[in-house]
N, C-alpha and C positions, 0 to 999 in steps of 0.2 A: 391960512395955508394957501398959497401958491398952486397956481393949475398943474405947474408943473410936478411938484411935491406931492401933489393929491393921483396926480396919474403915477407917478413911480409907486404912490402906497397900494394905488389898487390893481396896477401891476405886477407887483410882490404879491399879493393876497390872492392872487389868482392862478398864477403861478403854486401856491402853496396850495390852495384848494387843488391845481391840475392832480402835483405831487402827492397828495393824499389819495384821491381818487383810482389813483397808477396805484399805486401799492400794490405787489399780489397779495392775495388772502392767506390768512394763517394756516400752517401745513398743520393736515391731520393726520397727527402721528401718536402714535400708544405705543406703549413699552409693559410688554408682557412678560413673567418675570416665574419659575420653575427654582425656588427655592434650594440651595443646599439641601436645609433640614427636612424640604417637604418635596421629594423630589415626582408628588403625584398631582401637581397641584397649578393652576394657571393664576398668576395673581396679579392686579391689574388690568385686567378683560372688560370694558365697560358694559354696562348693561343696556343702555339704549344710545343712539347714535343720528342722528340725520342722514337723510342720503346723501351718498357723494361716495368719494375718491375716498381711502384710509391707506397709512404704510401702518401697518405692527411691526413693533424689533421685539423679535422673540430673544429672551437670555436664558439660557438655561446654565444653571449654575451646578444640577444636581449629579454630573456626572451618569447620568442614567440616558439612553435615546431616546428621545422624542421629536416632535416636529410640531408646529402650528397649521393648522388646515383653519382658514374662515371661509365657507364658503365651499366655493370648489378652488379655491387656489391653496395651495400647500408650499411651507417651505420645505429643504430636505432635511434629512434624518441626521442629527447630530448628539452627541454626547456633554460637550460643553460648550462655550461663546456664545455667539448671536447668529440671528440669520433673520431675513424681513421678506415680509410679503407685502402687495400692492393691493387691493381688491377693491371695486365699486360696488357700490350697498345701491340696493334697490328698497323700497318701502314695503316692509314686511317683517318677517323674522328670519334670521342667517342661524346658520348653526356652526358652532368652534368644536378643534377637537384635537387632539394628539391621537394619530392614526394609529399608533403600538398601541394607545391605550384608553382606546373611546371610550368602553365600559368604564372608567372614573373620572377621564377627563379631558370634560366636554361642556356646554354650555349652549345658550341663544343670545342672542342678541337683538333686540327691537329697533328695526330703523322706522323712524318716522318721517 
């Protein structure tokens, strides 16, 4: 292999390594889901979590009003589609809720 040859390969590979490194990180996003059939019900809500940033896309399908509260952040009050919230998790436990309907559903979630 040639000086020349050998500087172009480990200036490719370098480059590749920069490319890797740039990456942003993987978006942390859940998809929380208010069944048709179960329309009392949050499904998909992970139980523990790392700290950080999270989007949730609340769908509610069940034609009923609810909303997703993590935390202290709330989406608004809707009947059907989607709606997302943003919230940053601290290390501890959060608590989740549908504000019409705390008394069934509601939940924690463990950030470590």
């Amino acid at each position: 292999m040639s000086i020349r040859t050998r500087a172009v390969a480990v200036g490719a590979a370098t480059a590749a390594a920069l490319a890797i490194t740039a990456m942003p990180a993987l978006a942390k996003t859940y998809t929380v889901t208010t069944p048709e059939n179960s329309p009392f019900a949050f499904v998909g809500m992970p139980k523990t979590l790392k700290a950080g940033t999270y989007t949730f896309t609340y769908v509610n399908k069940s034609g009923t009003v609810h909303n997703l509260r993590v935390g202290t952040k709330a989406t608004a009050l809707f009947s059907k589609g989607s709606k997302t919230v943003t919230v940053t998790l601290k290390k501890g436990t959060v608590k989740y809720q549908c504000d019409p309907h705390a008394t069934m559903m509601k939940g924690t979630i463990k950030v470590t």
